[in-house]
N, C-alpha and C positions, 0 to 999 in steps of 0.2 A: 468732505474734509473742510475743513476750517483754518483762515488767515487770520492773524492780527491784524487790523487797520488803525490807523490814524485817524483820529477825529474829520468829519466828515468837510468840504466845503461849504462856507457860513453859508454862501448866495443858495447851494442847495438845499441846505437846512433850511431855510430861513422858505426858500420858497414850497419845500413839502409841508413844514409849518402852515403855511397861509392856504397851500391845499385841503389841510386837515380840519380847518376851521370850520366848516360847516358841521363834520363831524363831531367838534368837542360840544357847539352847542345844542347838537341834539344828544349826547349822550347828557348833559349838565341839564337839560330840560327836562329829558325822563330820571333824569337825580332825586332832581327838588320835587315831581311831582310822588314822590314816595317818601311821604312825608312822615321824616323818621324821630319825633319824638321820643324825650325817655317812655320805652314800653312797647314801643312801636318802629323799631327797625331791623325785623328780620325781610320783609319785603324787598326795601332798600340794599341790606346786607345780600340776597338774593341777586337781585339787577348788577351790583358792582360787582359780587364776583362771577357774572357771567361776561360782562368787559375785561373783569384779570382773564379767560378763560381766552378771548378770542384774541387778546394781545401777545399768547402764548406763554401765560404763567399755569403753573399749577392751583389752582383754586380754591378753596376748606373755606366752608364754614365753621366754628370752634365756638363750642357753646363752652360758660366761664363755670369754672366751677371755685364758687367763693371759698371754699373750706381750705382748698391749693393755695389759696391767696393770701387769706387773711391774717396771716402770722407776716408777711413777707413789709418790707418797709414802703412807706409808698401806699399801704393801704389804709381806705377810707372805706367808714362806717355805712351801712344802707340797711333799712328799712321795707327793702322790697325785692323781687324774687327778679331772677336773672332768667326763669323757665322762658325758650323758645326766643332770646334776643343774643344770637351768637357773635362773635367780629369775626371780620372777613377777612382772610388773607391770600398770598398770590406769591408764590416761589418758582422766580426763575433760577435755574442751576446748569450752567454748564461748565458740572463736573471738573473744574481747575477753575484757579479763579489765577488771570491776567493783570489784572490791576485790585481795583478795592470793593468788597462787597458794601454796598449801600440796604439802608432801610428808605422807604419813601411812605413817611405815614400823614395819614389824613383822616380824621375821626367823621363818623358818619350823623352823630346824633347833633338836632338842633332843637333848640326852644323853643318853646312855645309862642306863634304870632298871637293869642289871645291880648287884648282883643282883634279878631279878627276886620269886623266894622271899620276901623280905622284904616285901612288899606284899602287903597289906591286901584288894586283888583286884587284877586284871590293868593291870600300867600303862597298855596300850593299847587299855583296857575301859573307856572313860569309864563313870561313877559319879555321880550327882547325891543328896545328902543334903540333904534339907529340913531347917530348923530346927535344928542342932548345937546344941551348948552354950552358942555367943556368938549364937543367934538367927538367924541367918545360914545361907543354901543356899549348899552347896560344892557344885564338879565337880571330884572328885579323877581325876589320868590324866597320864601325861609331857606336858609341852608344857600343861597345861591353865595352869596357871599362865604360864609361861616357855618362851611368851610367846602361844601363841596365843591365851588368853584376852584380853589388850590388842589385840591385832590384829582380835579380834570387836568390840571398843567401838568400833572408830570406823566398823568396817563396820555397826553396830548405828544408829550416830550418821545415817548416813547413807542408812541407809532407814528410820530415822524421819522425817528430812527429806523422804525422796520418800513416804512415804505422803503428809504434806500436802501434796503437791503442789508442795514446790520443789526445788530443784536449784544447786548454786555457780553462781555470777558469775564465778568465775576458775577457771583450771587447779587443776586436784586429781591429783595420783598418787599412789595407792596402791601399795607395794612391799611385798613378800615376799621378801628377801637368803637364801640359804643362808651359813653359816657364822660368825652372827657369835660363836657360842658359842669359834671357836676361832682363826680369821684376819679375820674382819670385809671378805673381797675380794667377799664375793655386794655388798655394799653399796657399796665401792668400785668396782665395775663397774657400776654403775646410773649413779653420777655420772659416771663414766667416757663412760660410752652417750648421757650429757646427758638425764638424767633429777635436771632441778634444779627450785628453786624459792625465794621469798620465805623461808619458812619449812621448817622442817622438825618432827614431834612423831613420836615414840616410846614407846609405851604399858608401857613394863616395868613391870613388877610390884612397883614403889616403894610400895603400898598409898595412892596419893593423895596422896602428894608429888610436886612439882615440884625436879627436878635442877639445882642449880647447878654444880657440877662433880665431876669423877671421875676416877681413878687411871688411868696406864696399864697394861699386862699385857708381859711379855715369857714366852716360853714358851723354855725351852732344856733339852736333855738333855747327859748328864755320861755320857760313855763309858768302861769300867775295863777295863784287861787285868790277869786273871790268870796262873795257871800251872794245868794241868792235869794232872790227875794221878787214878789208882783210887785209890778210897776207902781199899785198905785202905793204901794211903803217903799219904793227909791229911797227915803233918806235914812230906811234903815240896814240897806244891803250895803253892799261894795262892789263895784264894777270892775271886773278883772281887765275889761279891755282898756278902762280909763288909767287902770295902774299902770297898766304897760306902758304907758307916756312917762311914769317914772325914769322905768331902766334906758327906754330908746335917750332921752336927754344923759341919762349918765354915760352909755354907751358913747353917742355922741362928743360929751367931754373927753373922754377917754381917746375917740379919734384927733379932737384937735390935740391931743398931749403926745401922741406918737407922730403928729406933721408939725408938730412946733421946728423949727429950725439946728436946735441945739440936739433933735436926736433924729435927725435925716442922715445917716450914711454918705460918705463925699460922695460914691457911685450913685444914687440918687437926688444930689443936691442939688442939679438942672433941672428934677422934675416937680413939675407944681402937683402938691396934693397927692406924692407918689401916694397911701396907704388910705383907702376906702373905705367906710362901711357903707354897708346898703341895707336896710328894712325891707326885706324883699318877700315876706310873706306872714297876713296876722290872722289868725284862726279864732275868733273868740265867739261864746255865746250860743244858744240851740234854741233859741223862740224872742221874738220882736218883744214880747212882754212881759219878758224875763231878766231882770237884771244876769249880766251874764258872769256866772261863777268860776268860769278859767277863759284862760287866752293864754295861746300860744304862737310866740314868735320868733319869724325865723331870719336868721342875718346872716351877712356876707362881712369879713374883714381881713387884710391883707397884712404879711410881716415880709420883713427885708431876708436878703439871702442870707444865710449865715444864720437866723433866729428859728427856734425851735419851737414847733408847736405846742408841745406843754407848756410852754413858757407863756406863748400866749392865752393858750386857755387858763392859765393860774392869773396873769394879767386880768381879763375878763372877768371870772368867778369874783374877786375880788372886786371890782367894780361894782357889779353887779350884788352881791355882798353890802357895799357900804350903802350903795345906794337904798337898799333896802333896809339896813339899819338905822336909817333916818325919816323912815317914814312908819306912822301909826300904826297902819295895817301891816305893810311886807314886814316888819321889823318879827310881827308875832306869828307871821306866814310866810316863808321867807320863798322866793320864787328858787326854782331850780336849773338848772344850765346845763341841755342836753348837747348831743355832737351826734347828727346824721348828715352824710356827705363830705365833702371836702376836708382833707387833711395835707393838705399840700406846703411842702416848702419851697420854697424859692431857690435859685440856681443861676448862674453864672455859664457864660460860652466864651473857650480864647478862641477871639476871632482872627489873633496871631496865628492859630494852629495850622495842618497842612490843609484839613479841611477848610478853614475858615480862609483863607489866604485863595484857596483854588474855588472856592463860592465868589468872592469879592471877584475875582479875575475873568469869572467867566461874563459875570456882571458888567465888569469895565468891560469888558470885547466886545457886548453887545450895545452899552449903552453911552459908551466913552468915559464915564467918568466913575469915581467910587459911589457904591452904594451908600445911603444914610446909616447910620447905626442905630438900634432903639434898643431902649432899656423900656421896658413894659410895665405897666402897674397893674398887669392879670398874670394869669397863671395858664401855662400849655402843659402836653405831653412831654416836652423836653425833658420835666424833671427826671422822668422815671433813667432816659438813656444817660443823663450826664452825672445825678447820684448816684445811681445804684448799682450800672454795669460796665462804666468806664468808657462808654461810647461816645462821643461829640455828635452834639445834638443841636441846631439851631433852627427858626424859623425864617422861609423867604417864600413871600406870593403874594397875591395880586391885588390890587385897589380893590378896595367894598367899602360901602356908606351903608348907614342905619342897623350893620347888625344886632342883634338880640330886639329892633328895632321896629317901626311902620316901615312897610317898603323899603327892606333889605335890598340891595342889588349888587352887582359885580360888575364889573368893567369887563368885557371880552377884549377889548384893546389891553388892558394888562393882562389880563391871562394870557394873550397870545407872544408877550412881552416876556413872560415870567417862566412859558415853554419852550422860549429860543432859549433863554440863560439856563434852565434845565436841560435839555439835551447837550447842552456845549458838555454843562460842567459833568453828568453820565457820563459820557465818552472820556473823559480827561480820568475822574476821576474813577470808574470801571474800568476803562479800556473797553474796546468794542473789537468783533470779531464779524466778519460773515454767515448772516442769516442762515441755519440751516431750514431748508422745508421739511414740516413732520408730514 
């Protein structure tokens, strides 16, 4: 039989915490070394959910089926097959829920360290340094930071709790999404599956701030025909890749016109540079002595909450449009403007709410004082819980340096910082109940 309890004593928390430490780093070491790239994280998805299994969740692997999906809002275009890369999840249920069911999501998929050379030691050789410079134990390793290291704190959080001996009062699921690094659909397919809840929390690597709101992403490539031709009549062909320097400068104008001052949102007018583009990938050419007769390019750029992504792709197109009407070639070849990946809008968290207010508090108990607040110029899972299904969604986890970066790493001194304020706020906002043994 089963008791309600009261949130646990800090000093015992705090010190089954610092028991468990050894444990989170070795589970966050065999993380990262399952090096879960787009394409490449059923392995990973395996290992995690054999840690939901021994924490006492229910465990599924859920392979995505895009057809379910891709009418639903939220969803982003792909290019490539979802066979044999499933998300991991993990349902505890005991059967009445006490206080409030929680989601606790953390995406498994990380980018690419290429190049790899530039690192310090093996991306996917987790590393732990004692003592650095700021005092502080890093685990440097792709993914240590961003994000598996957050997705350790609250599994950290919650076998602290069961060492003493309790257990939630309400629904808990733990998620594992693939992709949100680049369409956010591993996550939109959980909620999709009816994998909801009261709440939702997302542990990125904010350094112990709490998210109020964040940018959306729109991903689209810019396709160029040339004219091809041998090298040695260059001055008769046209180089697709050299046009591309066209649109990138138009594009480019285009960003300073949406960070110009006069059309920054008040909610963003503290942040420098809030909307980005990034040239993040250029394809051009099939032989060194071939002028090359297409390139294709791929970009990254961000809209304010409130703003809708057709909107911004009709922004672009025209851009991309004038730019090419001004020029000899594109004018009578005009480049095209694909959309694979990212279709993301930006979104907003009252951090007034009940959740937002019992995150901030657990925060102050542990740390004295209020958390930072950030407003982010990227894009998380959040969107899908706080548009779509009515859920409050925000992000709070741990110090990381260099992600997407050389020598990524995590702080273990914030993680273990970010699983005392995760287990408070569990028990507050679940309610917790006595451990049963299966």
């Amino acid at each position: 039989m089963t008791t309600d309890c009261q949130t646990p004593d800090r000093q015992a928390l705090a010190q089954a915490i610092a028991q468990r430490r050894p444990w989170a780093i070795d589970t966050l070491s065999w993380w990262v070394r399952y090096g879960s790239v787009l394409g490449e994280e059923a392995t990973a998805q395996e290992y995690i959910a054999g840690v939901y299994e021994d924490l006492g969740f229910d465990a599924r692997l859920e392979p995505i089926d895009i057809d379910a999906i891709k009418d639903l809002p939220g969803f982003s275009p792909v290019d490539w097959s979802y066979d044999g890369r499933p998300n991991a999840v993990g349902v505890f249920d005991p059967g009445e829920n006490k206080g409030r069911s929680l989601i606790l999501n953390g995406h498994v998929d990380v980018v690419s360290p290429e190049p790899s050379s530039l690192w310090s030691s093996p991306p996917f050789d987790p590393r732990v340094v004692e003592n650095e410079e700021d005092g502080e134990t890093w685990m440097y390793g792709r993914g240590a930071g961003d994000m598996k290291g957050g997705s350790t704190c609250f599994l950290w959080a919650l076998a602290a709790l069961r060492d003493l001996g309790f257990e939630p009062a309400s629904k808990v699921i733990v998620q594992s999404p693939i992709e949100e690094e680049c369409t956010g659909n591993g996550a939109l397919a959980l909620c999709a599956n009816g994998y909801t809840a009261d709440a939702a929390l997302i542990p990125e690597p904010f350094n112990e701030t709490i998210l109020r709101r964040q940018v959306g992403v729109l991903w689209f490539q810019v396709r160029i025909l040339g004219k091809t031709m041998h090298v040695l009549g260059t001055g008769r062909g046209v180089n697709a890749i050299e046009k591309s320097w066209v649109v990138i400068q138009a594009l480019r104008r285009l960003e300073e016109e949406i960070n110009a001052p006069e059309n920054i949102p008040a909610d963003f007018a503290h942040v420098a540079h809030p909307i980005n583009l990034n040239v993040g990938v250029i394809d051009g050419g099939d032989w060194a002595s071939t002028v090359a007769g297409e390139c294709v390019t791929r970009f990254r750029l961000g809209l304010f909450p409130g703003e809708k992504v057709e909107d911004l792709k009709a922004r672009i197109e025209k851009c991309v449009a004038d730019a090419a009407a001004a020029d000899p070639w594109l004018k009578d070849f005009p480049p095209t403007v694909e959309y694979v990946g990212f279709q993301a809008e930006g979104c907003d968290f009252d951090i007034e709410s009940d959740f937002g207010r019992m995150l901030r508090a657990a925060h102050c108990e542990w740390r004295g004082g209020e958390p930072t607040i950030l407003d982010a110029t990227c894009t998380t899972d959040v969107r899908f819980f706080n548009l779509y299904h009515g859920i409050p969604s925000t992000c709070y986890g741990p110090k990381a340096v260099n992600i997407h970066g050389v020598d990524e790493k995590v702080s273990i001194d914030s993680m273990q910082r970010v699983a005392e304020v995760m287990a408070t706020f569990i028990a507050q906002w679940c309610g917790l109940r006595e451990r049963t043994e299966t």
